[in-house]
C-alpha positions in Angstrom: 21.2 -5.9 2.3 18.3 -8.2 2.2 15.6 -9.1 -0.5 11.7 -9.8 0.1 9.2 -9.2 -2.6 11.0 -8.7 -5.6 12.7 -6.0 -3.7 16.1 -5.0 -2.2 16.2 -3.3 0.8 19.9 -1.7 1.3 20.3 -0.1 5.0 23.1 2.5 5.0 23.4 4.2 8.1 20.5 6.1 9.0 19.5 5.4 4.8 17.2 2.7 4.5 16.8 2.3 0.5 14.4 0.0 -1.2 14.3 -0.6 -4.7 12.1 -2.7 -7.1 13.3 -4.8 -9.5 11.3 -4.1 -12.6 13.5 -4.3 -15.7 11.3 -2.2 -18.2 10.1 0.8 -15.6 12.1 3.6 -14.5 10.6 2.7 -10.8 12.8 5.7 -8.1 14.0 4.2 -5.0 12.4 5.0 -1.8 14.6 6.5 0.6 13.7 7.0 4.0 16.5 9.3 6.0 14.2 11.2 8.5 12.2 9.6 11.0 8.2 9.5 10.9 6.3 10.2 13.9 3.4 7.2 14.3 0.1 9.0 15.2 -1.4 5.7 15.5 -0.3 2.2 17.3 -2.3 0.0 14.4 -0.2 -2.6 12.9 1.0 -1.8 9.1 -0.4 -3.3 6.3 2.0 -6.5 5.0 3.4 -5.0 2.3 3.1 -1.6 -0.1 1.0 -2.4 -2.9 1.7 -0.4 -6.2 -1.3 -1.1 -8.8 -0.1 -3.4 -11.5 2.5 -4.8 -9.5 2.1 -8.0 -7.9 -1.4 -9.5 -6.6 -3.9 -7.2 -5.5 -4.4 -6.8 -2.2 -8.4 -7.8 -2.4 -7.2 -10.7 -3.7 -6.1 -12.3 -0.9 -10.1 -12.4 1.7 -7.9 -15.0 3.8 -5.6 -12.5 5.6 -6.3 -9.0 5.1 -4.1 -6.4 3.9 -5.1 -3.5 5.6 -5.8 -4.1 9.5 -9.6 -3.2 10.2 -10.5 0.2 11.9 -13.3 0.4 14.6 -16.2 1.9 12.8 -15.6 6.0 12.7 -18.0 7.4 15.5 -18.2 10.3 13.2 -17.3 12.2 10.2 -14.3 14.4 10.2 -13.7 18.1 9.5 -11.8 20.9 10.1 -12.2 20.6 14.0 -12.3 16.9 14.9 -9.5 15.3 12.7 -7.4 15.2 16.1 -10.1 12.2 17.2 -10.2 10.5 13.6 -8.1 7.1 14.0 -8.8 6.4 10.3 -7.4 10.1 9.7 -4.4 9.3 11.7 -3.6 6.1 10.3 -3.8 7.6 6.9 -1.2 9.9 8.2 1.0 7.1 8.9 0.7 5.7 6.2 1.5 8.6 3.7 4.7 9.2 6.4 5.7 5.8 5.1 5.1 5.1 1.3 2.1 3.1 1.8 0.4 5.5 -0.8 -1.9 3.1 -2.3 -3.4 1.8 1.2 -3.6 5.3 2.7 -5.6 6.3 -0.6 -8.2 3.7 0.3 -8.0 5.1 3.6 -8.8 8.4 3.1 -11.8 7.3 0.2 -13.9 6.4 3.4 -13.2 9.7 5.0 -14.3 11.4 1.9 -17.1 10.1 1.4 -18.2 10.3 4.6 -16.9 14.3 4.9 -19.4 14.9 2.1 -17.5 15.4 -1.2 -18.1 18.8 -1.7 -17.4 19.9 1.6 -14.4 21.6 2.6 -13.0 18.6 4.4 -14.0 16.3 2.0 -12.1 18.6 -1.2 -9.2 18.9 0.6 -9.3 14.9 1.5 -9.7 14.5 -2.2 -6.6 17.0 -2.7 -4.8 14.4 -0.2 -6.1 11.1 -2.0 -4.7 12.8 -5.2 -2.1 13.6 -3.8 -0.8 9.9 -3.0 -1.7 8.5 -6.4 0.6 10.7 -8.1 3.6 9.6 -5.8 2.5 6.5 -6.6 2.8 7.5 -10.4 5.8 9.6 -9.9 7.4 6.5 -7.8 6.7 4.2 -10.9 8.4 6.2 -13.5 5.1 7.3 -15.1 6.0 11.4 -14.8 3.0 12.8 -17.1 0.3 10.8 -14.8 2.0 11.7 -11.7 2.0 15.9 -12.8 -1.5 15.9 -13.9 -2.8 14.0 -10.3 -0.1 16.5 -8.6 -1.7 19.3 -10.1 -5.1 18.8 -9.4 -4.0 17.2 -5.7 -2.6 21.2 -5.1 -5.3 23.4 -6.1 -7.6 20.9 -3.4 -5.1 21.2 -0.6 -4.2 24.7 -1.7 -8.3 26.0 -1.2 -9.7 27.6 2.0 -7.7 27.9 5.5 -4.0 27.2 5.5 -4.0 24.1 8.0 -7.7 22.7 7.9 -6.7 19.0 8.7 -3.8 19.8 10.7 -0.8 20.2 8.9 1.0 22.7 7.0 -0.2 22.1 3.4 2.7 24.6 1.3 5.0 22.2 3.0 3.8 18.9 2.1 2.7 20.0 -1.1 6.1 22.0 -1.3 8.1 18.7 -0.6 5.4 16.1 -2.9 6.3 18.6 -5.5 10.2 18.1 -5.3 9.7 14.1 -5.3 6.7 13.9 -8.2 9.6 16.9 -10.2 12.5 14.3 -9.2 14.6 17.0 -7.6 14.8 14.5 -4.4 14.2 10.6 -3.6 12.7 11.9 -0.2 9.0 11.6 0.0 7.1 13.6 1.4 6.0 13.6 4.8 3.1 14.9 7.1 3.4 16.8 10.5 0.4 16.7 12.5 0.2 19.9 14.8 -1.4 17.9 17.4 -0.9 20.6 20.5 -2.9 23.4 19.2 
């Protein structure tokens, strides 16, 4: 057991459990049981930031939150996301509860897919995706349906696995934790070999 940031991190065999202390919120407990691949080797961001909890991260132009991407070399879709580091990264970062960042992350992408594109609906799908675990992480269960809901029919649009990964699961599995049937968030698995 160890404490940083107002949380307590509680390791329990292959259990890692963090909780918030946040007297007047029913805020869940991440627990992270399963390993998460790393599609990326950039450095984490320094902590997960949950809106209206601590400082925000722009707050802080001496040391940034978020490392710095090179400049994308082009726009993603269906058939380059393989070569997208900030696509990857996002991954990552969903894989390990840094909804809020991966959310920024994935703004750039859509804008830069073209918003009513495809590529960029289902990022959009993706970005609402994370802000209701976010909600649904927070306690706030009405805000984290409605942003679920309109997160699935995005995702749920068009080609089963445009960006790479199996969307029924993911959304299958981001159901169960926004629903509270499990503490286990959800998790992305790149099919990187075909």
């Amino acid at each position: 057991v160890y404490r940083s940031a107002g949380r307590t991190h509680l390791s329990c065999g292959s259990h890692i459990i963090v909780t918030s202390v946040q007297p007047d919120t029913q805020e869940r407990s991440l627990v992270h049981s399963r390993s998460s691949v790393r599609y990326t080797s950039y450095s984490l961001p320094t902590r997960r930031y949950l809106p209206g909890e601590g400082t925000h991260p722009r707050k802080h132009s001496d040391r940034p939150h978020i490392p710095e991407l090179p400049v994308p070399v082009s726009h993603i879709s269906s058939s380059h996301w393989r070569h997208s580091k900030h696509y990857l990264y996002a991954i990552d970062l969903i894989n390990l509860a840094y909804w809020w960042e991966a959310h920024e992350g994935l703004e750039t992408l859509w804008i830069g897919a073209g918003k009513e594109t495809d590529t960029g609906v289902r990022i959009q799908g993706l970005i609402q995706t994370c802000a209701a675990l976010i909600k649904a992480h927070q306690g706030k269960h009405q805000g984290a349906q409605t942003l679920l809901a309109k997160g699935l029919i995005k995702l749920e649009t068009g080609p089963e696995s445009p960006l790479g990964f199996d969307t029924s699961r993911f959304l299958h599995e981001a159901t169960a934790f926004v629903n509270g049937e499990t503490i286990e968030h959800p998790r992305i698995e790149l099919m990187l070999s075909q």
